[in-house]
TIZA-645797 format. One line per field, with one value per atom (N, C-alpha, C): residue in one letter; x, y, z; atom name. Coordinates in steps of 0.05 Angstrom, whole numbers, plus 5000, padded with zeros to 4 digits. Layout:
BEGIN
type (A	...)
east (X	...)
north (Y	...)
up (Z	...)
atom (CA	...)
This chain:
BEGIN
type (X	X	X	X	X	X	X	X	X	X	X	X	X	X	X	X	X	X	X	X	X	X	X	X	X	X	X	X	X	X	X	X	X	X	X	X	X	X	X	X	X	X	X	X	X	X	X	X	X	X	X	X	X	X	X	X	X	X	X	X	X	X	X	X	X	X	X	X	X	X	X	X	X	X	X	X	X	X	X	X	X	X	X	X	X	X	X	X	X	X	X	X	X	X	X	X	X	X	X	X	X	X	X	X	X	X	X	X	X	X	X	X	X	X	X	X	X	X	X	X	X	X	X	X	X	X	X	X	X	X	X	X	X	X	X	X	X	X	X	X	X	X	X	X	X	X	X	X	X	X	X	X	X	X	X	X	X	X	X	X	X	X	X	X	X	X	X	X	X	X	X	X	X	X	X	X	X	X	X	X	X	X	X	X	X	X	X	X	X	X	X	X	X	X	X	X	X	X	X	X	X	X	X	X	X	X	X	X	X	X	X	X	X	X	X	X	X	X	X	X	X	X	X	X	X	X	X	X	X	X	X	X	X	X	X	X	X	X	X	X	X	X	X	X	X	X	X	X	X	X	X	X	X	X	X	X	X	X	X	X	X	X	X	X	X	X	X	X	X	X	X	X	X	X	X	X	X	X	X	X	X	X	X	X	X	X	X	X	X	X	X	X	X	X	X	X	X	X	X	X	X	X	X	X	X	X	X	X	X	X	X	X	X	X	X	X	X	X	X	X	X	X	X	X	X	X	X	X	X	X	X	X	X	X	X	X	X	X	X	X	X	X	X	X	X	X	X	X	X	X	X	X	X	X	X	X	X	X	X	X	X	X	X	X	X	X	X	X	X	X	X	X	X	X	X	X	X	X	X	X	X	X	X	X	X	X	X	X	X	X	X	X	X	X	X	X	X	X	X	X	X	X	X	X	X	X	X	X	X	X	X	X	X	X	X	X	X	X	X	X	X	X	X	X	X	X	X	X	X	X	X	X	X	X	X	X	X	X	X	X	X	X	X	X	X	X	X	X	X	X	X	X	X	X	X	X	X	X	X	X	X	X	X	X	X	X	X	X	X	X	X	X	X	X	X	X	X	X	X	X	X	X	X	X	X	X	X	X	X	X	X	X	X	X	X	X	X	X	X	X	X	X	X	X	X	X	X	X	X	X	X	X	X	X	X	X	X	X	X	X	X	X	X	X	X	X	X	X	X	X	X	X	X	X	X	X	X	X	X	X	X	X	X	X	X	X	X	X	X	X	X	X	X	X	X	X	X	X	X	X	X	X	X	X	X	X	X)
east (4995	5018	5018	5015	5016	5048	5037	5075	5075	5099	5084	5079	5081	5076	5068	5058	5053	5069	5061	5083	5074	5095	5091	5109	5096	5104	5088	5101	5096	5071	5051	5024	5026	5008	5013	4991	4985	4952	4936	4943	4929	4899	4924	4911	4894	4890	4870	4842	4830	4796	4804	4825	4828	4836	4845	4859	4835	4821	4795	4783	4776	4751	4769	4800	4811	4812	4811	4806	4773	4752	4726	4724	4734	4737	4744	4765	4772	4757	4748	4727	4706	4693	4667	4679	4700	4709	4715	4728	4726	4692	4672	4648	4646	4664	4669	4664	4643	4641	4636	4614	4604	4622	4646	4665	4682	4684	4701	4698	4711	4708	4726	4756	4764	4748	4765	4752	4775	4765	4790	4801	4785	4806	4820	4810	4830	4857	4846	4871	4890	4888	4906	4919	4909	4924	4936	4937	4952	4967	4977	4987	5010	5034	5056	5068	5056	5063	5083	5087	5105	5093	5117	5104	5081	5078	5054	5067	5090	5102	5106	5121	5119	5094	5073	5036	5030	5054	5040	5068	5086	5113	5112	5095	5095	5112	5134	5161	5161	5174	5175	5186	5182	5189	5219	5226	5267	5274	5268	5274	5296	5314	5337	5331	5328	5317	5291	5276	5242	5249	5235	5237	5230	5236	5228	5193	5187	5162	5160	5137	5139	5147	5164	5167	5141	5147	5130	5132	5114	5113	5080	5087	5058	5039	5031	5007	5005	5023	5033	5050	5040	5056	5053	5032	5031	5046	5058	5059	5040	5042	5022	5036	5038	5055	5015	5022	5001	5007	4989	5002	4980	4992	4984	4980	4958	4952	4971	4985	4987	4970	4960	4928	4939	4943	4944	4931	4908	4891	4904	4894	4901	4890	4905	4901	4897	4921	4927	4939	4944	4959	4959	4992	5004	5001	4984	4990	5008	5031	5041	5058	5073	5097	5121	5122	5151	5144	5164	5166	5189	5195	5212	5218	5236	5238	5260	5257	5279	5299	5290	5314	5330	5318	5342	5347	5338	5352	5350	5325	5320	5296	5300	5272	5253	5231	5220	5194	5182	5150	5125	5107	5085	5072	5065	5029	5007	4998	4969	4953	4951	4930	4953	4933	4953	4922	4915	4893	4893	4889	4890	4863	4842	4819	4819	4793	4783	4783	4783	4780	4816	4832	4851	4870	4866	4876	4895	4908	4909	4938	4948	4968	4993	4995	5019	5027	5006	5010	5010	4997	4999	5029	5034	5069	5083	5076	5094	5095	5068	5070	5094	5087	5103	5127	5141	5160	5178	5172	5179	5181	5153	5171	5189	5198	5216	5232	5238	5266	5266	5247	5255	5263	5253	5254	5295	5300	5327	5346	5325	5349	5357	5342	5347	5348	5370	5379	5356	5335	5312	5310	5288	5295	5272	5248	5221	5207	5194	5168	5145	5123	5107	5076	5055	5029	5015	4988	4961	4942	4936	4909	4893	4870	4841	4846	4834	4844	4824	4807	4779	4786	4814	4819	4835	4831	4847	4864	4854	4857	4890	4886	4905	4929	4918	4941	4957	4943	4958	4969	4970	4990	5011	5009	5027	5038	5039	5064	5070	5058	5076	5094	5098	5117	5145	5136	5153	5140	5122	5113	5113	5105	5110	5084	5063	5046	5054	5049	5063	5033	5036	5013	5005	5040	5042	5037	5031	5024	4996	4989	4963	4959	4944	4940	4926	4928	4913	4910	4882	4880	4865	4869	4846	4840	4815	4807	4783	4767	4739	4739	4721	4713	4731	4743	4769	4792	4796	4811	4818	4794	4791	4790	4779	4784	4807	4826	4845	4876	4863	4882	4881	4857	4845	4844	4865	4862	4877	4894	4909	4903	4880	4878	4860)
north (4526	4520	4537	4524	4533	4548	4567	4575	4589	4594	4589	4622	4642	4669	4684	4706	4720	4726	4725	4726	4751	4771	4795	4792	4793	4783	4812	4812	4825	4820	4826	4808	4804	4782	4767	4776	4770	4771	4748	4739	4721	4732	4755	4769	4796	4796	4809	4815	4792	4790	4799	4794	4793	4822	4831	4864	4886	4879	4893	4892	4868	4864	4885	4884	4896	4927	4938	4967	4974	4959	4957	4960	4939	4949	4976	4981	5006	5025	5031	5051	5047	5029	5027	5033	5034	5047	5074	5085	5105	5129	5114	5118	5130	5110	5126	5101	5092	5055	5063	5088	5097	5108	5115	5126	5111	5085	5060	5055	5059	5050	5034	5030	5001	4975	4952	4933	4911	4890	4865	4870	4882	4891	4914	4926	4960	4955	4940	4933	4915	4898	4882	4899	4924	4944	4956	4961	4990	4977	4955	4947	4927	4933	4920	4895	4876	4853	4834	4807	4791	4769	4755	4729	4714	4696	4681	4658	4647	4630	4640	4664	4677	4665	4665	4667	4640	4618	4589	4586	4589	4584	4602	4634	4642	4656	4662	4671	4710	4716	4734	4751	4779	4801	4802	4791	4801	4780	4760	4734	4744	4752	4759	4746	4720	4699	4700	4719	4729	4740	4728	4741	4772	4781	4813	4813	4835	4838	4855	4861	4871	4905	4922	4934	4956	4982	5005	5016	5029	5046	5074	5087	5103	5094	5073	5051	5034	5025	5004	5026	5041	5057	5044	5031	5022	4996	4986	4954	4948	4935	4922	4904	4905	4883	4866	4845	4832	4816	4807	4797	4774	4743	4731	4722	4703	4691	4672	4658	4624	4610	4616	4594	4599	4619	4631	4652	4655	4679	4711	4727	4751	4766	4782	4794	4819	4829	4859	4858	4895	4900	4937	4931	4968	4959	4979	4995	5021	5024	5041	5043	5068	5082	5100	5097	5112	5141	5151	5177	5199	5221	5228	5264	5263	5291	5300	5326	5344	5355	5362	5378	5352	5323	5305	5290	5296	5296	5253	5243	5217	5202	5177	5170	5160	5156	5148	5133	5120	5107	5127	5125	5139	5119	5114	5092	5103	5092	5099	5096	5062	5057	5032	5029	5003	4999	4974	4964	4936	4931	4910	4900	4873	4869	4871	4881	4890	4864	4838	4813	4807	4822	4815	4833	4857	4877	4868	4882	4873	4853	4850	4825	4828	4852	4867	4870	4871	4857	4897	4905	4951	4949	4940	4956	4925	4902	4887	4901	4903	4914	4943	4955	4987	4979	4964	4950	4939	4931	4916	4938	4966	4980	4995	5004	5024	5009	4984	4967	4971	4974	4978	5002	5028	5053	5056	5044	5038	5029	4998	4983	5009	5021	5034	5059	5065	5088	5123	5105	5131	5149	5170	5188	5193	5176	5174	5160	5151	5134	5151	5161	5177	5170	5179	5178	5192	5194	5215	5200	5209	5191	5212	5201	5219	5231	5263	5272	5267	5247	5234	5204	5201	5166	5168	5170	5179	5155	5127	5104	5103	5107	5101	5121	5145	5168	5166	5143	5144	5116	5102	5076	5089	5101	5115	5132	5146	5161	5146	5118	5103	5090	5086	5076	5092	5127	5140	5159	5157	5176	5204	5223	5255	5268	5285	5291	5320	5320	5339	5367	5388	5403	5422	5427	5445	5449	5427	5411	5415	5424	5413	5403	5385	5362	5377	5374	5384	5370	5364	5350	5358	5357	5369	5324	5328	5299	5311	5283	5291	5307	5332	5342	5368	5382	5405	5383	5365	5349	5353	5353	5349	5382	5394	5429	5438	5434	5436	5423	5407	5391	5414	5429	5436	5473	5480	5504	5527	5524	5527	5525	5502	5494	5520)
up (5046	5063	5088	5108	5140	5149	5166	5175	5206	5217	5243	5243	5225	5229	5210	5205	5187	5160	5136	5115	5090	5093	5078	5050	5037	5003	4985	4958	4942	4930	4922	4927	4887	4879	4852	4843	4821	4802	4815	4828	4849	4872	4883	4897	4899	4869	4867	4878	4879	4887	4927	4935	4970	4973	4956	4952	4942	4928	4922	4947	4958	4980	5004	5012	5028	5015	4999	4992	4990	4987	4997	5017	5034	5076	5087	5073	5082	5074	5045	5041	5057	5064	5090	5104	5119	5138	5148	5118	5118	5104	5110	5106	5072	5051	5027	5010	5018	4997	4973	4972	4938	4920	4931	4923	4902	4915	4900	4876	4854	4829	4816	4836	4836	4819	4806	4800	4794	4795	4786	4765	4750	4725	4718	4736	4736	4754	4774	4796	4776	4762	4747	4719	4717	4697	4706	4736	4748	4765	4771	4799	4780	4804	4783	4799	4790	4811	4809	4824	4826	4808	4810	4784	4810	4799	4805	4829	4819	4841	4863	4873	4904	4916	4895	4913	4929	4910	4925	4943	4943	4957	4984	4984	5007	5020	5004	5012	5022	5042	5054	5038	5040	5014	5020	5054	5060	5037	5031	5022	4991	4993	4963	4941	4952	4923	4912	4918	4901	4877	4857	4835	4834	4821	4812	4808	4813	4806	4783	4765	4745	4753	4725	4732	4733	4747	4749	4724	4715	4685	4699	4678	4685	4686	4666	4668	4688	4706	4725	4752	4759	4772	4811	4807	4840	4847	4872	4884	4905	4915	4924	4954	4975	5002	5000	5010	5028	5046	5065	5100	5096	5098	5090	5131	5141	5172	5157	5185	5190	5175	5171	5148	5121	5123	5080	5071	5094	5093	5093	5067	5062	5083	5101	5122	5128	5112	5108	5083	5074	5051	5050	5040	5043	5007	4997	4974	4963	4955	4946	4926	4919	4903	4907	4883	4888	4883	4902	4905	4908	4911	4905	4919	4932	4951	4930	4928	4907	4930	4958	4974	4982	4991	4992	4968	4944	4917	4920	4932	4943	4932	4928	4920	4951	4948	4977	4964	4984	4986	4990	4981	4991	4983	5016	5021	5010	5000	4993	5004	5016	5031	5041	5077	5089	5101	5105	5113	5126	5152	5168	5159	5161	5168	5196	5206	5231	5243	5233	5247	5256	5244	5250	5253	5270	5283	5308	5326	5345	5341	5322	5321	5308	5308	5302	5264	5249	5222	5212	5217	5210	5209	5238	5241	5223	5219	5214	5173	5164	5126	5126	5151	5151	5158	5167	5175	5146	5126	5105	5087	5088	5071	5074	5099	5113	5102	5099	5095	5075	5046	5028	5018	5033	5038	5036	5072	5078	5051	5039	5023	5002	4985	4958	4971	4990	5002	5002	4999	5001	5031	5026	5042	5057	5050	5077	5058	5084	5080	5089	5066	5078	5069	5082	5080	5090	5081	5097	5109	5136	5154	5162	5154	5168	5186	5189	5212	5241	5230	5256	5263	5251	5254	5275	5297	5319	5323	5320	5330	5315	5290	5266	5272	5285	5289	5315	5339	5350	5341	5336	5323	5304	5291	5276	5293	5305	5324	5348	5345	5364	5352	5323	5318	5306	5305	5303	5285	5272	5259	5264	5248	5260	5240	5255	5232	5227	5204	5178	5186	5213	5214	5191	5190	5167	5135	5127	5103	5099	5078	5076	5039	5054	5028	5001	4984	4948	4937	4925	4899	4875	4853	4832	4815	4821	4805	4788	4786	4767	4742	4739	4721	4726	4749	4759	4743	4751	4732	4708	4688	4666	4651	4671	4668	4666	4677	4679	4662	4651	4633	4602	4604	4574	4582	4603	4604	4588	4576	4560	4530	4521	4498	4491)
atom (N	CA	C	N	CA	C	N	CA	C	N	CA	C	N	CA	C	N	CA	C	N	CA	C	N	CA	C	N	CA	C	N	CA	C	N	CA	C	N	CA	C	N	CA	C	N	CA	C	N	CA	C	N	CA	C	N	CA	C	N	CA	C	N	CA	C	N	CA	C	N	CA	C	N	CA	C	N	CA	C	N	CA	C	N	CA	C	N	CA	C	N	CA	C	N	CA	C	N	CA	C	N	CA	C	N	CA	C	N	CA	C	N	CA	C	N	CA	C	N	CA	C	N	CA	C	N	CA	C	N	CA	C	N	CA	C	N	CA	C	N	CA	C	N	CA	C	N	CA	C	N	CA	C	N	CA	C	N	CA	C	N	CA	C	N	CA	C	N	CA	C	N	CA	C	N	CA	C	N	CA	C	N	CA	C	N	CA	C	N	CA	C	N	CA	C	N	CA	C	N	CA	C	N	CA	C	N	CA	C	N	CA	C	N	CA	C	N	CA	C	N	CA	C	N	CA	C	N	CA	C	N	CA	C	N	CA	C	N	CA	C	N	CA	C	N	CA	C	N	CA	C	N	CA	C	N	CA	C	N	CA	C	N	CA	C	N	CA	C	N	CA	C	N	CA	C	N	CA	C	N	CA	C	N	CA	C	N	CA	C	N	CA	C	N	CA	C	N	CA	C	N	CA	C	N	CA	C	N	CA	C	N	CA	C	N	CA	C	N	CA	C	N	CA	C	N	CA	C	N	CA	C	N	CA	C	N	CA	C	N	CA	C	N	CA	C	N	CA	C	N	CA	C	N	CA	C	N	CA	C	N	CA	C	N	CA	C	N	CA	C	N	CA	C	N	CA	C	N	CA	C	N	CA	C	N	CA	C	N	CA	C	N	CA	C	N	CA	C	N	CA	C	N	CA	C	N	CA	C	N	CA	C	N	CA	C	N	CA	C	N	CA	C	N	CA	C	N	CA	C	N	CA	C	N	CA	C	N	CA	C	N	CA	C	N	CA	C	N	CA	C	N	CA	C	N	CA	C	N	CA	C	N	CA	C	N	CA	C	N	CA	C	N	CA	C	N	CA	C	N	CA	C	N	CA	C	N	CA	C	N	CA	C	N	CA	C	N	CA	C	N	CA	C	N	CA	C	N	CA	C	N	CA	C	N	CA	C	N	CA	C	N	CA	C	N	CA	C	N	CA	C	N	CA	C	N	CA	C	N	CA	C	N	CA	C	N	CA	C	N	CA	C	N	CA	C	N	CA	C	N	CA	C	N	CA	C	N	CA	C	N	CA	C	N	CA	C	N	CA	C	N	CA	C	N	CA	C	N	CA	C	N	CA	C	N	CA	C	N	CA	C	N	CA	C	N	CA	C	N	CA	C	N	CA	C	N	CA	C	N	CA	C	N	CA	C	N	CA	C	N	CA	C	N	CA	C	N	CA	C	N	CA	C	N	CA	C	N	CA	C	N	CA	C	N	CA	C	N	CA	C)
């Protein structure tokens, strides 16, 4: 079904195989393809989606009358936006969750990943996915919408502080994954 503009929806078990290939893009992009261990079936255990009807109807995420999407749980802790072209074609997609600031006592979003295709940059679809979640940010009285960008993606950093963004200098990012991961779960034992 044709429309005369871009349509940002909760993305379905539909959109799986277009959501993998768009988190594949982005890891080549971000020169981290070997890294990916993503798969159609991990993405359909961890991602908490909309029923299946939104996928053929096309309906915009403002739209009140969308069904619920499944809920979040620890096992299911991510959602999923996708930006469908005028055609139908999956375009973009903001991956994220819920989050939660203790000094404004608020829940909030944290992006994970927001990914345009490079064929279809340029057309306002970055700020239109970041746009839908701020609103959801707004709707459930949360207290930021936040995320981390390469500090060599210049391109990405200045689109993001053009739309208001502020980078966090003072912050610096941590993670323990892998086998520090797994060290660490068992340090105590």
């Amino acid at each position: 079904m044709a429309s005369n503009g871009p349509t940002v929806r909760q993305a379905c078990r539909e959109d799986v195989p277009a959501i993998l290939e768009l988190v594949r893009e982005l890891a080549d992009y971000e020169h981290e393809l070997d890294s990916v261990e993503a798969t159609e079936a991990k993405l359909l255990e961890t991602i908490a989606f909309a029923p299946s009807d939104p996928c053929s109807t096309a309906s915009s995420t403002n739209d009140s009358t969308l069904p619920q999407t499944e809920p979040t749980s620890p096992s299911k802790p991510a959602r999923c936006l996708v930006l469908t072209t005028p055609t139908g074609t999956v375009a973009g997609m903001a991956l994220y969750f819920y989050n939660y600031s203790t000094w404004r006592a608020r829940p909030g979003i944290y992006l994970e990943d927001l990914y345009v295709k490079q064929s279809e940059r340029k057309n306002g679809y970055g700020k239109r996915l970041l746009v839908e979640l701020a609103k959801e940010v707004v709707a459930m009285q949360g207290g930021r919408l936040e995320w981390v960008v390469l500090k060599w993606n210049e391109p990405s950093i200045q689109f993001y502080e053009s739309i208001g963004a502020k980078m966090m200098s003072e912050w610096v990012g941590m993670r323990v994954d892998g086998e520090a991961l797994k060290k660490l779960a068992t340090m105590l034992d």
